[in-house]
C-alpha positions as CSV (number, residue, x, y, z in Angstrom):
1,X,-27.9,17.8,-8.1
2,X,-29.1,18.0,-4.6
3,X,-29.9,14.7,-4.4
4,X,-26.9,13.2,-6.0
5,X,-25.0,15.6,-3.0
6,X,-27.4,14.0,-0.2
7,X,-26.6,10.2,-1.6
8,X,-22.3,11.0,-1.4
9,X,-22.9,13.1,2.4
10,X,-25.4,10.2,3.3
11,X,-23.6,7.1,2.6
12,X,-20.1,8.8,2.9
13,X,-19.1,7.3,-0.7
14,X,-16.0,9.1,-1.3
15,X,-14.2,8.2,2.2
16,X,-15.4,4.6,2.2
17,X,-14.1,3.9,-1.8
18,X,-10.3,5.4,0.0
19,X,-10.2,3.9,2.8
20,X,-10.9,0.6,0.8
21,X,-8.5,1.8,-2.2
22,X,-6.5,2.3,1.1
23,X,-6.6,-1.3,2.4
24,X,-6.1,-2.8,-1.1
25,X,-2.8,-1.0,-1.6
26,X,-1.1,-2.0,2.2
27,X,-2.5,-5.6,1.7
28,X,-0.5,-5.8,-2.0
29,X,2.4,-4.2,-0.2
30,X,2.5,-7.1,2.1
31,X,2.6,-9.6,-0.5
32,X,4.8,-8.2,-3.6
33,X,8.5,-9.3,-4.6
34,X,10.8,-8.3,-6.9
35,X,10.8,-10.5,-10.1
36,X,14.3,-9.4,-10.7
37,X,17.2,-11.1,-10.1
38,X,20.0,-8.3,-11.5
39,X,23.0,-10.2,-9.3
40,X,22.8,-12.7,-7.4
41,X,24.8,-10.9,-3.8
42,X,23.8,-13.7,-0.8
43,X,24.5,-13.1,2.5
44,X,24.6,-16.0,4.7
45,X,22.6,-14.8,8.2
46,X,23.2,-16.7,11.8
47,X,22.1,-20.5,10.3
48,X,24.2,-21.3,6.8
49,X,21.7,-22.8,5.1
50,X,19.8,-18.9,5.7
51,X,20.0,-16.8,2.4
52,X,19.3,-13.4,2.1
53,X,19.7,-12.3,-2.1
54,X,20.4,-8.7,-1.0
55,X,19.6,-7.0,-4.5
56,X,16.0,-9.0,-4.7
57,X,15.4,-7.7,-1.0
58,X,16.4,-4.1,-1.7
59,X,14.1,-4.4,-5.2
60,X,11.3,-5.5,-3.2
61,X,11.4,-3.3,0.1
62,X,11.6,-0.3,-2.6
63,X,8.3,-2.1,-4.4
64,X,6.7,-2.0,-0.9
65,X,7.6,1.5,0.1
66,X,5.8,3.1,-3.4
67,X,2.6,0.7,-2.3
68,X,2.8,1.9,1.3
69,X,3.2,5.8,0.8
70,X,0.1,5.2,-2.2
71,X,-1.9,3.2,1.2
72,X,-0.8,6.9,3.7
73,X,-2.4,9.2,1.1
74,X,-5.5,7.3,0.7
75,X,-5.4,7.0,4.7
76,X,-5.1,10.5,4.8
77,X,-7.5,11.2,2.3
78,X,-9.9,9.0,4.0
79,X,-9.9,10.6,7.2
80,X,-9.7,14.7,5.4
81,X,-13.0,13.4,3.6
82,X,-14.7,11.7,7.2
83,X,-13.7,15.1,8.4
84,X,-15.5,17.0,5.6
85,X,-18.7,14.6,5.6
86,X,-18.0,13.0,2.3
């Protein structure tokens, strides 16, 4: 038991694997989209031929926001465990 304790302190296992699981989830946030396409709402922005589906962007920054506040915890919890040696 003491040894398998000295391996996780040593090599700081548990902090590494969420600062990693921490990374993954802010670089999928980055790069999901809403599949869905409930209605198709465009606003034309400042060129016309610039689209915005404003259902598919809402979809997708509220996709990004659940994957973002997942990538804070594991931040957090990353630094709580470098604070605690593990």
């Amino acid at each position: 038991m003491d040894i398998i304790f000295k391996l996780i302190s040593e090599y700081r296992i548990f902090s590494i694997s969420a600062g990693v699981l921490s990374a993954l989830y802010w670089l999928y946030s980055a790069f999901v989209t809403s599949k869905e396409k409930p209605h198709r709402v465009v606003l034309t922005m400042k060129e016309p031929d610039d689209k915005v589906d404003m259902h598919n962007f809402v979809l997708t920054a509220r996709l990004q926001a659940k994957y973002n506040s997942r990538a804070a915890l594991c931040a957090a919890a990353c630094a709580l465990l470098q604070i605690m040696g593990l």
